[in-house]
C-alpha positions in Angstrom: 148.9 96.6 -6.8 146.4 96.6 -3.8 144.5 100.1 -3.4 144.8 100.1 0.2 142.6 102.8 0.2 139.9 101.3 -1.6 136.5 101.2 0.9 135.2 98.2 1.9 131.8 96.8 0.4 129.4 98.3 4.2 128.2 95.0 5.6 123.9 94.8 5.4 123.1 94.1 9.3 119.0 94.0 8.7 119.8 91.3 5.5 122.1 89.1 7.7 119.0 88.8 10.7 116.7 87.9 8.2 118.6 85.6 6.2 119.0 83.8 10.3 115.7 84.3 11.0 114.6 80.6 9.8 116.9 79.4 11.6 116.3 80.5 14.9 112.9 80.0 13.8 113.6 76.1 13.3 115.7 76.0 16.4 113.1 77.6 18.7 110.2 74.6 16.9 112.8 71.9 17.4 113.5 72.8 21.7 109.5 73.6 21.4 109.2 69.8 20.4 111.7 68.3 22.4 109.8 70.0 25.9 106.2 68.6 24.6 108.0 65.4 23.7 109.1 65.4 27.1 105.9 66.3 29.0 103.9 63.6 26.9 106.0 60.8 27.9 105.9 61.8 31.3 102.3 61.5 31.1 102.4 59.0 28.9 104.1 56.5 31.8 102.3 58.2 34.3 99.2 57.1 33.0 100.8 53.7 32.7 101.9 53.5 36.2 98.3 54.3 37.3 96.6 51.8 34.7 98.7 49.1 35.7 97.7 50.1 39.6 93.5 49.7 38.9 94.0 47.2 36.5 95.7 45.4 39.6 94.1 47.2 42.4 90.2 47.3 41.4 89.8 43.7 41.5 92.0 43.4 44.8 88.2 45.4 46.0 86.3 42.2 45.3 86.4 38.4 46.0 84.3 35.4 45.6 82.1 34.4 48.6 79.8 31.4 48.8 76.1 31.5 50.4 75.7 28.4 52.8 72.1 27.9 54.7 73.5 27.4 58.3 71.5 25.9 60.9 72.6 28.3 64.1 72.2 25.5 66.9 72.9 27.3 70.3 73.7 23.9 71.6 76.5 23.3 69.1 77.7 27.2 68.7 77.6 27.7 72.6 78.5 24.7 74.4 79.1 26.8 78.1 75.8 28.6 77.6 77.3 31.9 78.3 78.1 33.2 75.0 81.4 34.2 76.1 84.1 34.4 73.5 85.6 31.0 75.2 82.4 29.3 74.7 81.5 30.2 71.2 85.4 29.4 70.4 85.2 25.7 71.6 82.2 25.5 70.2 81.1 23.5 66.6 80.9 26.4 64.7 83.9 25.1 61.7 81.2 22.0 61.8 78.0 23.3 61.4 79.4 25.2 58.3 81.2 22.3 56.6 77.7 20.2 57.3 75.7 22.7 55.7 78.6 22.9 52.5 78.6 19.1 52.7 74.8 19.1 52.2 74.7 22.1 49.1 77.2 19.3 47.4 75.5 16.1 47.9 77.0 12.7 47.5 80.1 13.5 50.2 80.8 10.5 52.3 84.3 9.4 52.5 86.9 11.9 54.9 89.0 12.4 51.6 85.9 14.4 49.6 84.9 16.1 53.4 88.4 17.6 53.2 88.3 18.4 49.5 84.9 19.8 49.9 86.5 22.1 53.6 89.1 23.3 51.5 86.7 25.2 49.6 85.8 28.0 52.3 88.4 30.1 54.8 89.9 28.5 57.5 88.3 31.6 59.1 84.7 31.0 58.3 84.3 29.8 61.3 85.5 33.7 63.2 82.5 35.0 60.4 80.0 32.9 61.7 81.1 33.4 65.5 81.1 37.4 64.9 77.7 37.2 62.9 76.1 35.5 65.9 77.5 37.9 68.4 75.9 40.9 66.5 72.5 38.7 65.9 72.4 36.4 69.1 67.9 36.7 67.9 69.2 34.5 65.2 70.0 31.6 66.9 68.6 27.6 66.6 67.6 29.0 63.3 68.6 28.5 59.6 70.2 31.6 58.1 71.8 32.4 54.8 75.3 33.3 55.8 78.3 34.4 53.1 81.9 32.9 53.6 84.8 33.6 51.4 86.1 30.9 49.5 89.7 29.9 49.7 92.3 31.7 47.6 93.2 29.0 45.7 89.1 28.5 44.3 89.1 32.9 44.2 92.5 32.2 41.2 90.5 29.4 39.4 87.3 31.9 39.5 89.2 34.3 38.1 90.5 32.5 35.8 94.4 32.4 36.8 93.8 28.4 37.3 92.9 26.3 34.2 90.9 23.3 34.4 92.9 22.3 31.1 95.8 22.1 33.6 97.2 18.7 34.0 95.6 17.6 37.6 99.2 17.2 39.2 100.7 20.6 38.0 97.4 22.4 39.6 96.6 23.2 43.0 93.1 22.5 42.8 92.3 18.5 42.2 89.3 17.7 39.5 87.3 16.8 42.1 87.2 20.4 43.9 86.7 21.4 40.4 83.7 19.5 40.2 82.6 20.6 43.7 83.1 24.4 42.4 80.9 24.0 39.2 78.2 22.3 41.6 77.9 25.2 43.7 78.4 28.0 41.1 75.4 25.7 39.1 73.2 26.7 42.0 74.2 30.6 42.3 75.9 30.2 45.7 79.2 31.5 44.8 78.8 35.4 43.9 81.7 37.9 43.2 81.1 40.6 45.6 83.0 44.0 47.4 85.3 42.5 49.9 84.8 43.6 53.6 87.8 41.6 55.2 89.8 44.1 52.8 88.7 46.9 55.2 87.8 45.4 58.3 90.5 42.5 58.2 94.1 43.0 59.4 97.3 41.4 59.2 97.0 37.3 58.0 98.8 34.9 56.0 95.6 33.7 54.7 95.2 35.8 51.4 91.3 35.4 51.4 91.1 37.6 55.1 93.7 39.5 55.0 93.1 43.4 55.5 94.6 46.7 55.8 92.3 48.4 59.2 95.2 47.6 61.7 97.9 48.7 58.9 95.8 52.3 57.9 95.1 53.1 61.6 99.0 52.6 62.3 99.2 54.8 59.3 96.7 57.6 60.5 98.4 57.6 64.2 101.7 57.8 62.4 101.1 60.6 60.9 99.3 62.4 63.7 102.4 62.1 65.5 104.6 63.1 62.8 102.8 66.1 61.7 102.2 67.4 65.5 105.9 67.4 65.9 107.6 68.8 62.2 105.1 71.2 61.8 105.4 73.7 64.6 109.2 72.9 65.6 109.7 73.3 61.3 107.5 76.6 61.3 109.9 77.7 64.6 112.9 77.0 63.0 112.5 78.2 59.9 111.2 81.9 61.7 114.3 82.3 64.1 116.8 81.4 61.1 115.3 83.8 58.8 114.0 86.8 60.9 115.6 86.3 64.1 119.2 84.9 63.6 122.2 86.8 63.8 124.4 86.2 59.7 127.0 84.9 61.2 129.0 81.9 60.3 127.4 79.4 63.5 124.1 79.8 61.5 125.4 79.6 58.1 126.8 76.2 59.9 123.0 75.3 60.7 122.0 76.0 57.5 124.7 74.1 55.5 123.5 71.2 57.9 120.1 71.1 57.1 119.9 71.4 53.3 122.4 68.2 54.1 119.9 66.4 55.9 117.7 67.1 53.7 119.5 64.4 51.4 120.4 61.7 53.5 118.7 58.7 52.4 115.8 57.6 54.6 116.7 54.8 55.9 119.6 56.4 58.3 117.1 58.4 59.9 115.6 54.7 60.9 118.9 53.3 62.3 119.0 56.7 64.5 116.0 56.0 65.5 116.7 52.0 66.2 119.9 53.5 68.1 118.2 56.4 70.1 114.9 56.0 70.7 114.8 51.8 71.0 118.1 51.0 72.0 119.2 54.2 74.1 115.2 55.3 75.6 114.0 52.1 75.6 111.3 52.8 74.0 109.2 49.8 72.3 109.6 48.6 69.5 106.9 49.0 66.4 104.6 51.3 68.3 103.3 54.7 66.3 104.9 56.8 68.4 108.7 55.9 67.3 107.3 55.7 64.0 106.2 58.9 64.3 109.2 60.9 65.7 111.6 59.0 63.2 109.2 60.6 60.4 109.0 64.2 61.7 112.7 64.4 61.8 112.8 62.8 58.4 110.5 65.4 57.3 112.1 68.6 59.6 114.0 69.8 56.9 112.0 69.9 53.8 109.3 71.8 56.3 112.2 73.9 57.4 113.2 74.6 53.8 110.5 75.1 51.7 109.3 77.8 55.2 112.2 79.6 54.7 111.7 80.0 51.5 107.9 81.1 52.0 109.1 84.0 54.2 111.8 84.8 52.0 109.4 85.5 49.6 107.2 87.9 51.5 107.8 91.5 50.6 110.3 93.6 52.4 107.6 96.8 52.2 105.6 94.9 54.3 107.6 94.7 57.4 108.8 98.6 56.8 105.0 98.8 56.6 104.5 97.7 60.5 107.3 99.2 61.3 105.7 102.4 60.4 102.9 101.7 62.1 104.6 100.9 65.1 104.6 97.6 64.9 107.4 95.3 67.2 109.7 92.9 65.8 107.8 90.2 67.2 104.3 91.8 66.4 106.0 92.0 62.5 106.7 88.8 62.1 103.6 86.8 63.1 100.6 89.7 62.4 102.0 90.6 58.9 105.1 87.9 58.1 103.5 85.1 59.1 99.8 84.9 57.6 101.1 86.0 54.3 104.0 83.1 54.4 101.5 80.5 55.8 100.4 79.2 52.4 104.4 78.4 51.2 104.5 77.1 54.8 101.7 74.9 54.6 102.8 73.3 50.8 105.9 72.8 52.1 104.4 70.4 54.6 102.3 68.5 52.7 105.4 67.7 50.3 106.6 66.6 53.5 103.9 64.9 54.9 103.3 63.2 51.5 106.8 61.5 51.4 106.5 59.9 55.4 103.2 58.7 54.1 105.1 56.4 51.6 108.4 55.8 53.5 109.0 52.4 54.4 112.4 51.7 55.3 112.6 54.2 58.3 109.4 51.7 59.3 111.3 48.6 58.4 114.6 49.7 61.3 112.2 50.5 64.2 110.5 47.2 64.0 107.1 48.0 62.4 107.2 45.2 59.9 105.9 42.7 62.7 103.5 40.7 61.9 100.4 42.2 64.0 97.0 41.2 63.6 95.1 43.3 66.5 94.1 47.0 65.4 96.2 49.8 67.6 94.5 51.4 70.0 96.9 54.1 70.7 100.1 55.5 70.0 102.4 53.0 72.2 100.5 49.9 71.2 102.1 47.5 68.6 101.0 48.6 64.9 102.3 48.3 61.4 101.4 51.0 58.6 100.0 50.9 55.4 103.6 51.1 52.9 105.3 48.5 55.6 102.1 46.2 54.7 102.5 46.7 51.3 105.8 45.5 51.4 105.0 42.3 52.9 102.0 41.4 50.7 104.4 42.1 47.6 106.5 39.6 49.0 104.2 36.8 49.0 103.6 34.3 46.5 99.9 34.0 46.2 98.1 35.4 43.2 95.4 37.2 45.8 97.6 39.1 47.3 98.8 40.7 43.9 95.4 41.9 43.7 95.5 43.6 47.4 98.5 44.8 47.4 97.7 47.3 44.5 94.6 47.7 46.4 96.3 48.9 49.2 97.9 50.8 47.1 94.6 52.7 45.4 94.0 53.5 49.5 97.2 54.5 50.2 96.6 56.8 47.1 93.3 58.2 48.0 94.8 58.9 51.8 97.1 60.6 50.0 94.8 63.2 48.3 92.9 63.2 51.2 95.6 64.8 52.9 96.2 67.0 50.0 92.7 68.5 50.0 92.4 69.0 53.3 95.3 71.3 53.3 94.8 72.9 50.6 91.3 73.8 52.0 93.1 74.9 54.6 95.3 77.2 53.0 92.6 78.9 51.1 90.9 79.7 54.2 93.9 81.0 55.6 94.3 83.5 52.6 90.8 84.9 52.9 91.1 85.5 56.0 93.9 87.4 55.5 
């Protein structure tokens, strides 16, 4: 028999916790683990990503140049004797260069070691030597040490990427170039140096001259346009739908919309702006200014967003504050609401600021991957920008242009945390004066 009225055995609460106690212990280490497991392989690739960019990028700064001792005859160099650029252009300038490399050789005679021994220097030495007379006209019917950059092909063997252990037929240098190479490098003519075509050259097919000024002053006036126009018209918007706006279900609508645009993928925001602005305006193609617009409406609704969310976040004692003072709705929001918001507001730009910087495939529909050598002068002039030229460089086979393109890169980069400082300067400011 079963004493149903026996008492049962009271249950030790404070013993059970403890006995759990490693447990949750053990639990709480393992999740502790897992998140710094997390965060140092996040670093660990971030650091990885960046290595493999300077490892890439810092010698895309440099390239191999070769002194030549030019004789700058004025007869020769300026045949019309008005140093005008038609003059200087049909002038011997590609001659006097190759006579003066022909001579640092020695023993070059037959035309098939003249064009070995050409091939050595840029097809564009002879725009170098025209632009270094221009700025030094005193220098003329004169010998003067000059620096060329040597073609891409003798830049790989420099560096290495080119063996001379290389069967002759499977390389793109012949022995003989080789040979010419090691002749000059024997007399300390060929010197590994910063590049200045990789700031103050533009667009080219030629890897040696190729530079990103045309592609980063596309890139700056981008942005000038892009900010001018998401900025203020974000800041607006993001004011009248949270302080001004009727709740009703019209601007529920409007919101729904926006935190849907902010999600469509960039590139559709590039076909509306082939279809509108190109097609439908008539505006022209691969100018700044279409760039521009396509971006700040890209970018409208992360500024919207991340506004909205700054003024959410402001206090609700502070507007009963100016109320109580006597404040106006209007005088509320942008005396009190506003300079305490601005901060969010301004973060929230340079997110969106940050991703036009990189976007390439709104860039890519409106035409801005042309191939355009002359630096923009102005917002409708033709122009590429600096992500659009990345993507062409990455496409092309020479091992130079490896090298620039994470170069361009490390700028792009830097631009990047320019942008960054400067608004976070800003936004400090803005808090102490508040």
């Amino acid at each position: 028999m079963i004493d149903n009225n026996k008492k049962s055995k009271p249950i030790d609460v404070s013993q059970k916790i403890r006995n759990s106690l490693p447990k949750r212990h053990f639990q709480e280490k393992k999740f502790k683990l897992y998140g710094q497991s997390a965060v140092t392989l996040a670093i660990f690739f971030l650091f990885f990503l960046f290595y493999l960019i300077f490892t890439n990028g810092i010698p895309g700064l440099f390239q191999h140049y070769v002194t030549l001792n030019v004789y700058l005859d004025s007869s020769r160099l300026d045949p019309g004797g008005d140093f005008s650029d038609q003059s200087l252009f049909s002038g011997d300038a590609s001659k006097l260069i190759h006579e003066s490399l022909y001579a640092e050789i020695g023993g070059i005679g037959t035309r098939s070691e003249k064009k070995i021994a050409k091939s050595l220097v840029s097809s564009a030495s002879d725009v170098r030597l025209i632009n270094h007379i221009k700025e030094n006209r005193k220098l003329l019917d004169s010998t003067h040490s000059i620096q060329f950059a040597v073609d891409d092909d003798v830049d790989s063997f420099l560096r290495g990427y080119i063996s001379r252990d290389t069967p002759e037929e499977e390389r793109r240098l012949s022995n003989l170039a080789i040979q010419y190479i090691d002749e000059l490098s024997s007399k300390g003519l060929i010197t590994y140096e910063f590049s200045d075509y990789l700031f103050s050259g533009s667009a080219s097919r030629e890897a040696e001259i190729a530079g990103i000024k045309g592609a980063l002053i596309g890139s700056i006036l981008t942005m000038l346009i892009c900010l001018s126009i998401a900025f203020p018209l974000g800041i607006m918007t993001a004011i009248y739908l949270e302080e001004i706006a009727p709740k009703n279900w019209f601007t529920e609508l409007i919101e729904i919309n926006i935190n849907n645009l902010a999600a469509v993928p960039s590139v559709v925001f590039g076909i509306m702006g082939l279809a509108i602005f190109i097609v439908a305006f008539g505006l022209p193609r691969s100018i700044p200014l279409v760039g521009g617009i396509v971006l700040a409406l890209m970018t409208l609704p992360t500024v919207i967003i991340s506004s909205r969310a700054a003024i959410k976040a402001v206090p609700p004692s502070i507007r009963e504050a100016a109320y109580g003072i006597g404040a106006s709705k209007m005088q509320m929001i942008f005396h009190h609401v506003i300079p305490l918001a601005m901060p969010g507001m301004l973060t929230g730009t340079i997110i969106g600021m940050a991703q036009a910087l990189g976007e390439t495939a709104p860039l890519l529909m409106i035409g801005m991957v042309a191939f355009i050598v002359d630096v923009p002068g102005g917002f409708a002039e033709p122009s590429t920008a600096l992500p659009v030229q990345i993507f062409m460089w990455a496409d092309f086979a020479e091992r130079m242009f490896v090298h620039k393109t994470s170069a361009a890169i490390i700028v792009l980069l830097v631009f990047l945390l320019l942008m960054n400082f400067f608004a976070v300067m800003l936004r400090k400011k803005l808090e102490k004066r508040w």
